[in-house]
C-alpha positions in Angstrom: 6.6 -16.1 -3.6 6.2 -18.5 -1.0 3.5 -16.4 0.9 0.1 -14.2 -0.3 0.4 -11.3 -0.8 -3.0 -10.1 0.1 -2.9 -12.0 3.3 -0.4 -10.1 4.5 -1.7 -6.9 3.5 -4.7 -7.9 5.1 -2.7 -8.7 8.8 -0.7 -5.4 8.8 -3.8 -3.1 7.6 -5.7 -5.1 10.7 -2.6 -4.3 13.0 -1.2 -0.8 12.2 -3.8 2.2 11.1 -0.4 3.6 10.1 0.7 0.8 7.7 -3.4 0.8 6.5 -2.7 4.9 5.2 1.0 4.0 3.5 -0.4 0.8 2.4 -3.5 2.4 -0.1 -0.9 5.5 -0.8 1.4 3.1 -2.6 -0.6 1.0 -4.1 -0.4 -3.0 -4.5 2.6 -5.0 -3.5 5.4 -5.1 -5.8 8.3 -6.3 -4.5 10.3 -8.7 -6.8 11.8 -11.9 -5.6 13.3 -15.2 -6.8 16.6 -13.6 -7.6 19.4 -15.9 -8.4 21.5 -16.5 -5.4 25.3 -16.7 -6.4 24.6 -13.4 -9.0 22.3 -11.5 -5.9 25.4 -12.1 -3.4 28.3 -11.4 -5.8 26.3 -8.0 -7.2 26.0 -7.0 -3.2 29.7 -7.6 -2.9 30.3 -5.3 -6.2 28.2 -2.5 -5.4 29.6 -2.3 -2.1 30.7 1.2 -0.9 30.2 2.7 -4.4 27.5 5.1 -5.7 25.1 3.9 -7.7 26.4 5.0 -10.9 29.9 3.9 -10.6 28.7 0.3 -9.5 27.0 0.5 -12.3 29.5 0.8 -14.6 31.8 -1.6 -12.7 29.1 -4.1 -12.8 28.7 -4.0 -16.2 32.5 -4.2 -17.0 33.3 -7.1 -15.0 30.0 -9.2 -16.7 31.8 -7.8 -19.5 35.0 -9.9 -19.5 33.0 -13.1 -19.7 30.5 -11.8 -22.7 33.4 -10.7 -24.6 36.3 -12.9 -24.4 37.1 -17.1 -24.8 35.5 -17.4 -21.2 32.0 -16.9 -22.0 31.7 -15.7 -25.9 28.4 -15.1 -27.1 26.7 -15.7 -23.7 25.6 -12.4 -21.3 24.7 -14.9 -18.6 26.0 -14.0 -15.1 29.9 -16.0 -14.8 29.4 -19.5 -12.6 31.7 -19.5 -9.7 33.8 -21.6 -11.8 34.3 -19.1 -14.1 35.1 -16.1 -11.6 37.8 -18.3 -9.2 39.5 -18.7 -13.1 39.6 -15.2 -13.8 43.3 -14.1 -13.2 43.2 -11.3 -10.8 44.8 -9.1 -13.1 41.7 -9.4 -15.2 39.3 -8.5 -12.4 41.4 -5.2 -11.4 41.3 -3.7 -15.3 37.5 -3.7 -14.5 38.1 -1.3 -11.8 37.6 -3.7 -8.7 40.2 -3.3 -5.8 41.8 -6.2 -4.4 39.6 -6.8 -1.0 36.7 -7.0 -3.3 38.0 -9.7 -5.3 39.2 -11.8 -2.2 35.4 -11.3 -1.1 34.3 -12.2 -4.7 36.6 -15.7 -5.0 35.7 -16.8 -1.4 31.8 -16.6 -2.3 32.8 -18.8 -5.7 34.7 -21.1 -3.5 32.1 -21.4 -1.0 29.3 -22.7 -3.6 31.8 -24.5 -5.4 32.9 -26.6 -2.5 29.3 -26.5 -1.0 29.9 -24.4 2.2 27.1 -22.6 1.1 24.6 -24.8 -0.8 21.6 -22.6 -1.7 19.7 -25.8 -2.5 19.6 -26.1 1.4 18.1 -22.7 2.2 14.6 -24.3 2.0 15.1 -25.9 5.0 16.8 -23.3 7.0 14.9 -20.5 9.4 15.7 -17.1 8.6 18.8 -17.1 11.4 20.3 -20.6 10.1 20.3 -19.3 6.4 22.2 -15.9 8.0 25.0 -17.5 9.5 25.7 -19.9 6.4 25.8 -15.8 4.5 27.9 -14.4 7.3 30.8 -17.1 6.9 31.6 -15.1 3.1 33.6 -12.8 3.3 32.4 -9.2 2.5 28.7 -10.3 3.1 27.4 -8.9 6.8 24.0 -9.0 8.2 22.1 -6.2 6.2 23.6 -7.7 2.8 22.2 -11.4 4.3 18.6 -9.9 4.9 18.6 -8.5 1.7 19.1 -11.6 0.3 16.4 -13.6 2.3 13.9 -11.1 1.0 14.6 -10.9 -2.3 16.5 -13.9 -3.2 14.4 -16.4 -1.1 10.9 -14.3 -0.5 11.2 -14.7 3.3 7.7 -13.0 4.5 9.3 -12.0 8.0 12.1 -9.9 7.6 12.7 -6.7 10.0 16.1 -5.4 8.8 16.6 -2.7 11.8 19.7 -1.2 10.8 18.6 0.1 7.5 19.0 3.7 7.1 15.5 3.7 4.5 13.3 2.0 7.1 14.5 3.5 10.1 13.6 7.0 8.2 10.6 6.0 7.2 9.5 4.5 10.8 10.7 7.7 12.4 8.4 10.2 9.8 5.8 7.2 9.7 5.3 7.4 14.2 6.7 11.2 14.4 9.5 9.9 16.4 11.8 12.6 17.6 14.7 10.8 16.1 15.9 7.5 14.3 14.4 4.4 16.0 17.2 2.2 17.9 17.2 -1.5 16.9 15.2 -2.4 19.8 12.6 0.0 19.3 12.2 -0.9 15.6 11.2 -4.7 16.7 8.7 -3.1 19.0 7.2 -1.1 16.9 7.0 -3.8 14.2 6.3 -6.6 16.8 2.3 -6.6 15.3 3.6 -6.9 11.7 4.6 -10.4 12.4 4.7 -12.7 10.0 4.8 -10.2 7.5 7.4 -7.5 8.4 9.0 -7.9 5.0 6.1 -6.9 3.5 5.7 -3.8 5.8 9.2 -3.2 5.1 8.9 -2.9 1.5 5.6 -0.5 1.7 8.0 1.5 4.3 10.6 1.9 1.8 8.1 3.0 -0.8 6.5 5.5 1.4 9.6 7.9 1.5 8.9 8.7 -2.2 5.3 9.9 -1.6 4.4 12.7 0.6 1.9 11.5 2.5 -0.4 14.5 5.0 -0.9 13.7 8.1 -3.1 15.8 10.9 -1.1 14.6 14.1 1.1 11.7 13.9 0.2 8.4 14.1 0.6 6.3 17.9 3.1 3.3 17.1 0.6 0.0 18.2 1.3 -1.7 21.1 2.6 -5.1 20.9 -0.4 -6.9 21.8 -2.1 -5.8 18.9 -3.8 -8.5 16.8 
């Protein structure tokens, strides 16, 4: 993780009394990062528009074809790009996935193969740079992109404002009379900077708990330190 932990904690306890409460309800930070980058972005593309248990299941049959035949045998690695542009299509769709989602699959592979997208170059890309280079793939949009910086890359600053889970949790969180437009979000979470991954992780968490509160919190201002 290319940031601490308890620093941040310590920044978003000092500037939200609201994040303080969620913060000591869940408990320390857990979020895991470091995941591989072609497997992170060619598991988003699968799971696409599918419930969790049938991209599941669809997951687990396409890794399938690769620990079970000439292509891979023996191995339950993840398939290189190499491996998946080889796959004839025909192979792909007895595993259940639809046309469009193997155009989406063999455009990432082609990407890192030909070095369009070169994850060795991340590293020196801001959070923005490292977007665009993810939105040039075809079936990967912004949400999918911010995913990947934060779990893929451990970016600390992350705000993803059109997520359903932290748009909940901001509008239960401030007692919001409804769901927080995307320029409200950033307002609110203005004082989490540099950390707003972090506070969007302990926001996710804290729609599993049940957490009493007297009177709702008042979102903090901008200005607050």
């Amino acid at each position: 993780m290319a940031f601490d932990p308890d620093a941040a904690i310590a920044h978003l306890q000092r500037a939200d009394p609201a994040l303080t409460r969620i913060i000591a309800a869940v408990g320390p930070f857990a979020m895991e990062v470091g995941r591989e980058p072609f497997r992170a972005l060619a598991l988003a593309i699968l799971y696409q528009q599918l419930a969790g248990a049938s991209a599941r299941a669809i997951a687990s049959r396409f890794v399938a074809i690769y620990t079970s035949s000439s292509h891979l045998a023996g191995n339950d690695r993840f398939p290189t790009p190499q491996e998946i542009i080889a796959t004839p299509e025909q192979e792909l769709r007895a595993v259940g996935l639809s046309r469009q989602k193997i155009a989406y699959l063999r455009d990432l592979a082609l990407k890192f193969v030909s070095g369009e997208v070169d994850p060795e170059q991340f590293p020196e890309l801001d959070d923005e740079e490292v977007i665009q280079r993810l939105l040039a793939i075809k079936g990967i949009g912004r949400w999918t992109a911010e995913m990947f910086l934060m779990f893929s890359l451990g970016r600390p600053d992350v705000l993803p404002v059109d997520d359903l889970g932290v748009r909940k949790a901001v509008q239960l969180t401030y007692g919001l009379p409804s769901l927080p437009r995307p320029d409200e979000l950033r307002s609110i979470a203005e004082p989490w900077r540099p950390y707003r991954s972090v506070a969007t992780w302990y926001l996710w968490q804290s729609r599993r708990l049940v957490i009493m509160e007297t009177e709702p919190p008042v979102a903090p201002s901008s200005s607050a330190k």
